[in-house]
N, C-alpha and C positions, 0 to 999 in steps of 0.2 A: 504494500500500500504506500502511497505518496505520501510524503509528507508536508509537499506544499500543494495548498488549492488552488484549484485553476479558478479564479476570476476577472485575472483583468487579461487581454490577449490585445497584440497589438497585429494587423496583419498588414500586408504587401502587396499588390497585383493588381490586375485587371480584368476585366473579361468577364462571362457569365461563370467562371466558379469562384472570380471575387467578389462578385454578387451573392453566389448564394453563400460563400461562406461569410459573407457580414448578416444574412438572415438566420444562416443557423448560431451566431453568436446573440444577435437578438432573442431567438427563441429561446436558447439556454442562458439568458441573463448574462451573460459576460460583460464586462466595461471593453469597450475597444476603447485602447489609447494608441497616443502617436509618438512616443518614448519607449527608452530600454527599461521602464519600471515593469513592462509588462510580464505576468508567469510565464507565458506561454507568446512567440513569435513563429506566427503562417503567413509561409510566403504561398501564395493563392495565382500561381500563374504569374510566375518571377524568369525573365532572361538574365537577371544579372548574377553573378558568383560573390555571396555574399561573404566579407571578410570574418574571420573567428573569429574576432573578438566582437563583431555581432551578436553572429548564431550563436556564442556560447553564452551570453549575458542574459538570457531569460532563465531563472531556476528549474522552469521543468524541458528549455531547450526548444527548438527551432525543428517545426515540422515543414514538410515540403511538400508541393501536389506534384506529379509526374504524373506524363499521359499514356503511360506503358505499364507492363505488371513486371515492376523491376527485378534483375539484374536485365533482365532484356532491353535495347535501344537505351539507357544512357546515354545522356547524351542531346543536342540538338534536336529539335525537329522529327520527336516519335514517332509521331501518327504518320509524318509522309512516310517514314520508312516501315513502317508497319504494312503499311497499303503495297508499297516498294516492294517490300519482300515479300508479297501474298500471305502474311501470315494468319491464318484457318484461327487464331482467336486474338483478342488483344484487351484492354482494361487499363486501370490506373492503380498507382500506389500515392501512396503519402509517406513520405520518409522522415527519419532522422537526419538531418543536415550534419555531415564532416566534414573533414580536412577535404575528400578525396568526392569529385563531382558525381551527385547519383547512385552515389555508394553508400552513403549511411542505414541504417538497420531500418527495418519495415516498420511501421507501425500498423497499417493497415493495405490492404489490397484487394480489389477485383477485376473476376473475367467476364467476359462476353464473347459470344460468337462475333466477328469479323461480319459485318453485311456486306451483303455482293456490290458487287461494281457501286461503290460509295468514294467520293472524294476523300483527302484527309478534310479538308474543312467541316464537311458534313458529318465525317465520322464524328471530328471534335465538338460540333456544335450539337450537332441532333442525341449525343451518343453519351459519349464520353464527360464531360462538362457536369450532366446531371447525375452520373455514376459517380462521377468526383463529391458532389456536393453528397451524394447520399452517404460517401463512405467516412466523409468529412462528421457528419451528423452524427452515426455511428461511433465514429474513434471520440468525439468530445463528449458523450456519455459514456464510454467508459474509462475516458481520463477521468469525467469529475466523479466518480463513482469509484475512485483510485485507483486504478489499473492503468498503467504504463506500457502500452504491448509494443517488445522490439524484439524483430527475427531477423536475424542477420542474414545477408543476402550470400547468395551461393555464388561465388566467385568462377566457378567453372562453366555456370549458363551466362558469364555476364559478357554483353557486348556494349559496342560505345559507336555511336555512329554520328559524323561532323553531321553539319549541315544540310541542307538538300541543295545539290549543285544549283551550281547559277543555269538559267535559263539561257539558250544561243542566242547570238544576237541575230537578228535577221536584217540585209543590206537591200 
């Protein structure tokens, strides 16, 4: 069990799982602040690499959304590679933010069947986005309920993939 309570979170991001993750801190009463006093720091659809002495300044630490069921794709731009590599399922985790990018211990995860012929956008928007916020809802009831859940990722399924190429240019 914790021994600090989650009430005050401060979070990061954009997008529709920044949205829903400022509803489901609404719903579970949380204070969102905009400081390092907060227990708990989510980054909710963050591109940037946040420094340590960040992520490690909240007490019960710095979770992350990823649009992949990690140790898979690490990395840039999941979902085009997801789609890229035809992969037959895909999903999101929420991690523990470290040293080492998209590598910190799970907190939460899930999967879903891959839909046919779906863009990456459409996967993230129609799809993934609202699987995020649901697993988001999920893991902050069983933070404030004390439970801590971290499963360290398996180093031998992990891939890491850049960016999605640049586009040709057409003359």
């Amino acid at each position: 069990m914790s021994e600090v309570k989650l009430t005050t979170i401060r979070v990061e991001g954009a997008g529709p799982v920044y949205d829903g993750v400022m509803a489901v801190c609404q719903k579970h009463g949380l204070t969102v602040v905009d400081d390092t006093s907060a227990s708990l720091f989510v980054l909710a659809n963050v591109q940037r690499i946040v420094p340590a002495a960040e992520f490690m300044a909240p007490p019960l630490g710095t979770l992350c959304f990823h649009p992949s069921v990690l140790p898979r794709h690490r990395g840039r731009d999941a979902v085009y590679w997801t789609i890229k590599m035809g992969d037959t399922t895909t999903g999101v985790s929420w991690f523990w933010v470290s040293e080492k990018v998209d590598a910190g211990d799970v907190a939460i995860a899930r999967e879903i069947a891959t839909p046919p012929d779906i863009s990456p956008r459409d996967l993230y928007n129609l799809h993934l986005a609202q699987l995020g916020v649901a697993a988001f809802d999920e893991l902050i009831g069983q933070i404030r309920g004390g439970t801590i859940p971290r499963t360290v990722q398996d180093e031998s399924l992990a891939t890491f993939e850049l960016g999605r190429p640049p586009k040709p240019v057409v003359s």
